[in-house]
C-alpha positions in Angstrom: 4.3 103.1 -17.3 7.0 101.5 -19.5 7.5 99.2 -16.7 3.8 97.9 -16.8 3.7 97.2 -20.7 7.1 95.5 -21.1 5.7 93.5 -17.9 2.5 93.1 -20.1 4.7 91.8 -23.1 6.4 88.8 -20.6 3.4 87.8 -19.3 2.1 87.1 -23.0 5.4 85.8 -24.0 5.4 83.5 -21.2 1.9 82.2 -21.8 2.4 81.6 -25.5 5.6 79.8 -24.7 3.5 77.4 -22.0 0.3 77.2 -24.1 2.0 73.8 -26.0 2.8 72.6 -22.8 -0.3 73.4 -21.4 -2.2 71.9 -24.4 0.0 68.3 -24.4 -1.2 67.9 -21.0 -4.3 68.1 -21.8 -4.4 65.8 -24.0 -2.5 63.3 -22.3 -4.9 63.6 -19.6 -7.9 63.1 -22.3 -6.5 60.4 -23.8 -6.1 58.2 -20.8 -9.4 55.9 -20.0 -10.6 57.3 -16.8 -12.1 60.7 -17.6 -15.0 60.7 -19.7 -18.3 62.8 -19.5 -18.4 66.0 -18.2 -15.2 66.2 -17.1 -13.5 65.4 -20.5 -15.0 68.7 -21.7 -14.0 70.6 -18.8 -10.4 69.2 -19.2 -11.0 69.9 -22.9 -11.4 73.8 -22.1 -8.7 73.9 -19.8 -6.4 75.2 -22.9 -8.9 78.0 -23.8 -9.0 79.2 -20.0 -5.5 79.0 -19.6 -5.0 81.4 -23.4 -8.0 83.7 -21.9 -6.4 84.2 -18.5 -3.3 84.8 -19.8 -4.5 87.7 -22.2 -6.8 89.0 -19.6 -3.6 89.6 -17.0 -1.2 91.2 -20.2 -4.5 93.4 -21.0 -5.0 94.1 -17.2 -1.0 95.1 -16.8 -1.1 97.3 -20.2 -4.0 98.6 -19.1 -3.0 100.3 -15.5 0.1 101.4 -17.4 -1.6 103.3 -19.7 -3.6 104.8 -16.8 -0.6 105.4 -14.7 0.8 107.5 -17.5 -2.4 109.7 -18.1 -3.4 108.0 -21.8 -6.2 106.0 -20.8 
């Protein structure tokens, strides 16, 4: 159980220490000429997917430790 949420706790500090990374590239890829349209906004939401994923896996982790232990 304790295993699971301090693995829950990585995984979020690792994401919100790669989220300004994430975002730069993101915007270094928007702000070159040869995406526009469609895939601009994709690109655009690449940020918010990658934040999303990353709470979803810390919530999923925390979340089979709690069961593990009987809590939840």
């Amino acid at each position: 159980m304790l295993g699971n949420l301090i693995g829950g706790f990585i995984v979020i500090l690792v994401g919100v220490t790669l989220a300004p990374t994430v975002s730069d590239a993101v915007k270094l890829a928007q702000n070159s000429n040869n995406i526009t349209g469609a895939a601009d906004t994709v690109i655009g939401l690449t940020t918010l997917f990658f934040c999303l994923s990353i709470a979803g896996a810390a919530i999923g982790i925390a979340t089979v430790g709690l069961r593990n232990s009987g809590l939840m």
